[in-house]
N, C-alpha and C positions, 0 to 999 in steps of 0.2 A: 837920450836915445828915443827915437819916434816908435811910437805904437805899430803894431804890426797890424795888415790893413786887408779887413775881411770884405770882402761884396757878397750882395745880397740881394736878388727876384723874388718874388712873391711867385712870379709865372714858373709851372713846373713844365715845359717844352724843350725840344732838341735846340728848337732856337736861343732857349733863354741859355741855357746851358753854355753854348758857341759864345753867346755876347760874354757870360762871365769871364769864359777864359782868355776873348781878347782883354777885357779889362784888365788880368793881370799885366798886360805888358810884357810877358817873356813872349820866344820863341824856341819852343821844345826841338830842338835840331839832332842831325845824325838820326840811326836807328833809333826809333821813341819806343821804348814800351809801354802800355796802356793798361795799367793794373787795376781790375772790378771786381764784382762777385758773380763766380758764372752761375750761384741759386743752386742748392739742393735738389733732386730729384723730389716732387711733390709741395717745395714750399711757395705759396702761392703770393709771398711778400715784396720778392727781389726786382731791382729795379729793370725794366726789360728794355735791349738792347736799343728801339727807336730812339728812348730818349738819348741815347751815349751818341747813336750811330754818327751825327752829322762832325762831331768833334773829336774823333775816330777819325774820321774821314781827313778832316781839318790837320791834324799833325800825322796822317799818313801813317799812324802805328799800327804795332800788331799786340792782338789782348794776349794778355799774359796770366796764367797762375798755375798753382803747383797743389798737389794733390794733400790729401787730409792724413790726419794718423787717427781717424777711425772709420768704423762702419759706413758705408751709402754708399753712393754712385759715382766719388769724387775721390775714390782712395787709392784705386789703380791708376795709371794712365790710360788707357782703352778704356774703362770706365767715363774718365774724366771726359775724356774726348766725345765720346758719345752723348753726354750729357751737354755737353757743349754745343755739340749740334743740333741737339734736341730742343735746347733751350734758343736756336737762333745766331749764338755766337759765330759761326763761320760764314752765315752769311752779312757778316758784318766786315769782316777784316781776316789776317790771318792770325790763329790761333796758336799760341807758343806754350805747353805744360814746361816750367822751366824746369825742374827735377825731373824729366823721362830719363836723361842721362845722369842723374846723381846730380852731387850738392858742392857747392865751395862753400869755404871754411870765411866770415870775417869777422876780424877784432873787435870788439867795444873796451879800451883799454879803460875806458872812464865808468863803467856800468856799474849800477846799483847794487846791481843781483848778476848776472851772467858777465861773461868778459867775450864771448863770442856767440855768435850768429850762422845758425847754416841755413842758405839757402839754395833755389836751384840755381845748377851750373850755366844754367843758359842767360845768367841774367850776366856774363860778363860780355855778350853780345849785342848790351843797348849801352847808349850814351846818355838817353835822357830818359823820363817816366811823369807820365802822365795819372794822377792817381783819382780812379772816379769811383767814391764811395757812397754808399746809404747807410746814413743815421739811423740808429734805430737801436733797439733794447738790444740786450745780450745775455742767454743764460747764465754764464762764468763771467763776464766784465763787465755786466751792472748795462752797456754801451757799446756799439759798435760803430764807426766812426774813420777818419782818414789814418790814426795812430794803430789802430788794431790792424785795420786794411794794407799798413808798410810792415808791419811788423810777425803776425801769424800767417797773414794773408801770405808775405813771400817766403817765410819760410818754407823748405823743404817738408815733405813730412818726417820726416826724424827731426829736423829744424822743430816742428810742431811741438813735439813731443817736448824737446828741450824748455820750449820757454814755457809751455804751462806745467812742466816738473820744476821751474824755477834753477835748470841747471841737472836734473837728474832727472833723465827720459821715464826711468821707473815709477816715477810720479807726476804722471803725467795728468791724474785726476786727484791727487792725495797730498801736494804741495800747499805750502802757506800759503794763502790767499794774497795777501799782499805784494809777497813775493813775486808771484806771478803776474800779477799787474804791475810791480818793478821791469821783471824781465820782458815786458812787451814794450814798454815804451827804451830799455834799452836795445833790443831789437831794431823799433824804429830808429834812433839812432844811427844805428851803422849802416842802415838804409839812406839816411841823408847826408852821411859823411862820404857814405859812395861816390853818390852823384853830384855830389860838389852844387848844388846849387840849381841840378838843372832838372828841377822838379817842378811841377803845380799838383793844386789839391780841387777838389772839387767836391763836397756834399750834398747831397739832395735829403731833404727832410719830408720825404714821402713813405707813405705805407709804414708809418711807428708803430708795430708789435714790436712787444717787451721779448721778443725771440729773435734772431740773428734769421739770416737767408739759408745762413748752414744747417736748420728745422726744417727735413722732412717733415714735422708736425710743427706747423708754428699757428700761436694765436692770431687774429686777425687783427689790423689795427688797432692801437686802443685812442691816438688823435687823428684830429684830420689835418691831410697835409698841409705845412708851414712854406716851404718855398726852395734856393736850391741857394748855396751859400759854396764860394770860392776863396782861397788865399794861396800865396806863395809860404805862408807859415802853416802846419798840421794842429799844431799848439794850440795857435790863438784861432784857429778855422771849428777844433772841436770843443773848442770853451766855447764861443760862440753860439755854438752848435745848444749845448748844454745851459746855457745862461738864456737862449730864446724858450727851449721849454719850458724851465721855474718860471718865465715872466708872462706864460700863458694862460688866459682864461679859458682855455680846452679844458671837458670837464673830464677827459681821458687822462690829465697831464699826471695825475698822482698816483696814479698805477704804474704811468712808462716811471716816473720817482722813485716810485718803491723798490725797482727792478734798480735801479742807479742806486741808487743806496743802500738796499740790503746787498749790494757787491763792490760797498764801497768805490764804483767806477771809476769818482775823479780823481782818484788815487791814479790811476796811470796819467793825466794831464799832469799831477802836479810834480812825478816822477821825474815826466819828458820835460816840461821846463827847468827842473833840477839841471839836466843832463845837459842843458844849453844850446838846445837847437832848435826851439820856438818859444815863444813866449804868453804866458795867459793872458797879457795886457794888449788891448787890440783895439781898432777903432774902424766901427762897422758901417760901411757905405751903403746905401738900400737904392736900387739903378731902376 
């Protein structure tokens, strides 16, 4: 079975972006949705709309996401929305909160830890999904990356709740840890069992604080930026991801480490390729 096959710029541009995702070879067709992080109200890390904008542009899609199960600017929808255009997103594309109308119900019949998935109901309106993430720490997952990005990213907010209670929303901050990094990458999952194949991923490994975009308070970078990294697998795209850190002479890299591994992070890579729909064995092109 051939390696799964990552690319890789050093150049962090709208243009280098564009070349990556011709490189994959697909063509995101029908309604595309374009899933990223529209950034917390004050956090100063998230990746900002110029770089996405031309590759947006490129598959015609509309950005998509779905509101949080807690505190900030991204928990309502009129919140969310405002934020959204505050941060730039509307003048980029049109903007879709997929949960404004509630949630559908999907299966993970194969899952670790959960056996379903809710997300918003709007997402049975696109055909394909373009998925544009930022690498970078995570307070809860050690990592944030294209697998958290399909998986808490589209969940609903009651979706939210579920996978980091590991299946019981009431614990939503008070679940087994490992568990809960099960339940994201089962998540992911039934996010690419969705769409049959008709996905791409896209990484940027810029702006590394050991904090997520969703920190109103986040620390400031702790490397400096590595480059922006594509595949048709999430798997082998954030192993990758994770395997260019450990092999970096940045003298930031053991801090963004310690944040990976006191959250035992690659526990959810090694969940998701359990679950058999990417693989951590991958073979990395540099363009």
């Amino acid at each position: 079975m051939s390696k799964s096959k990552v690319y890789m710029m050093k150049e962090i541009t709208p243009e280098a972006v564009t070349a990556l995702y011709d490189s994959l070879g697909i063509t995101l067709s029908g309604n595309v949705a374009v899933k990223l992080h529209s950034g917390e109200v004050g956090n100063q890390n998230f990746i900002r709309p110029e770089i996405w904008k031309p590759v947006i542009e490129k598959v015609n899609g509309t950005i998509v996401e779905c509101n949080t199960a807690y505190e900030g600017k991204r928990n309502t929808t009129a919140d969310h929305k405002e934020t959204m255009k505050l941060h730039g997103w509307t003048d980029v594309a049109p903007v879709d909160i997929m949960d404004e109308e509630g949630e559908m119900e999907l299966a993970i019949p194969g899952g670790n830890t959960i056996h379903k998935n809710f997300v918003g109901s709007h997402m049975k309106n696109y055909d394909s999904m373009l998925v544009l993430s930022h690498f970078k720490g995570h307070p809860m997952g050690g990592f944030g990356g294209a697998i958290k990005n399909i998986s808490i990213g589209i969940a609903s907010a009651h979706g939210k709740a579920y996978i980091h209670g590991a299946g019981v929303e009431e614990d939503i901050w008070t679940s087994d840890h490992d568990s809960f990094l099960e339940s994201m990458a089962d998540a992911a999952a039934s996010i690419v069992e969705y769409f049959q194949g008709n996905m791409a991923f896209i990484n940027v490994m810029a702006n590394m604080s050991v904090d997520c975009d969703c920190c109103a308070v986040a620390e400031d970078p702790c490397m400096k930026d590595i480059g922006i990294l594509a595949s048709l697998d999430p798997v082998a795209l954030d192993q990758a991801c994770l395997d260019i850190v450990y092999q970096s002479d940045d003298a930031g890299r053991d801090h963004l480490i310690e944040r990976i591994e006191s959250r035992n992070g690659v526990h959810t890579v090694e969940a998701a390729a359990k679950l058999g729909f990417g693989s951590r064995e991958y073979e990395l092109i540099r363009l």
